[in-house]
N, C-alpha and C positions, 0 to 999 in steps of 0.2 A: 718412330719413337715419340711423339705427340698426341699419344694416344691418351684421353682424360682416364684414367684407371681409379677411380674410388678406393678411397682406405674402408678394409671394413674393419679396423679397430679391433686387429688382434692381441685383447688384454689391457687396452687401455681402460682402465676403469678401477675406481677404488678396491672395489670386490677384489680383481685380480690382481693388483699390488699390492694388498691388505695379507692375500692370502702368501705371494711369492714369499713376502720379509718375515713372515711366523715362517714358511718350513725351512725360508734358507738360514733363520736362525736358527733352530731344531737341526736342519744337519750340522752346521756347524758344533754346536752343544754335543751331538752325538760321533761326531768326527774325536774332539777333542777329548770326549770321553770313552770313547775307544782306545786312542792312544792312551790312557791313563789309567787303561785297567778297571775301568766303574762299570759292571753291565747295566744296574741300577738305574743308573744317567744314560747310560744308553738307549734302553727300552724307556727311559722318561719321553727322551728328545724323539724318538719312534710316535709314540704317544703326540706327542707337540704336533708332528709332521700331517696328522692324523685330522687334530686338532685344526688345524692351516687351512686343509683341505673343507672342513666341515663353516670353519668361517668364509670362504670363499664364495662355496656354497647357498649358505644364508645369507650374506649379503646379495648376493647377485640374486636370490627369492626375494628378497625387497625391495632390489629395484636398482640394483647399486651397480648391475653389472652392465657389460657393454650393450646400448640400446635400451637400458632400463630407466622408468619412469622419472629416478628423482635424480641424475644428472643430467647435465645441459651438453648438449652435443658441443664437440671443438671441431673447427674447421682447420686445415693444416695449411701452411703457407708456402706457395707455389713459386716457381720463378719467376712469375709472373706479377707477383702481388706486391715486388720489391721494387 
């Protein structure tokens, strides 16, 4: 179990946290408005969800995503490092 195993940075990057907080907003809005009776808001927060995905997207075409050009790689800290 001393095996050096590399993180390969599943989602850490703005891109991917940018995009998770818009749709888990969006569900939320859409949960909340399903209990309420809106389909209106519903189909908004659909739309949002959509929305989420498409900024994820363009950000990580800019550079934003995991290995992309304009952030600075993080190293993680081992038991070793303590």
């Amino acid at each position: 179990m001393s095996e050096d195993i590399s993180d390969p940075g599943h989602g850490n990057s703005p891109a991917a946290w940018t995009a998770v907080i818009v749709i888990l907003i969006a569900f939320v809005v859409g949960t909340v408005a399903f209990w309420l009776d809106a389909p209106a808001v519903v189909m908004g927060a659909a739309g949002l969800a959509v929305v989420g995905l498409l900024i994820g997207w363009g950000m990580a075409r800019a550079g934003y995503g995991v290995g992309g050009s304009r952030i600075a790689p993080q190293e993680h800290a081992t038991t070793t490092d303590r």
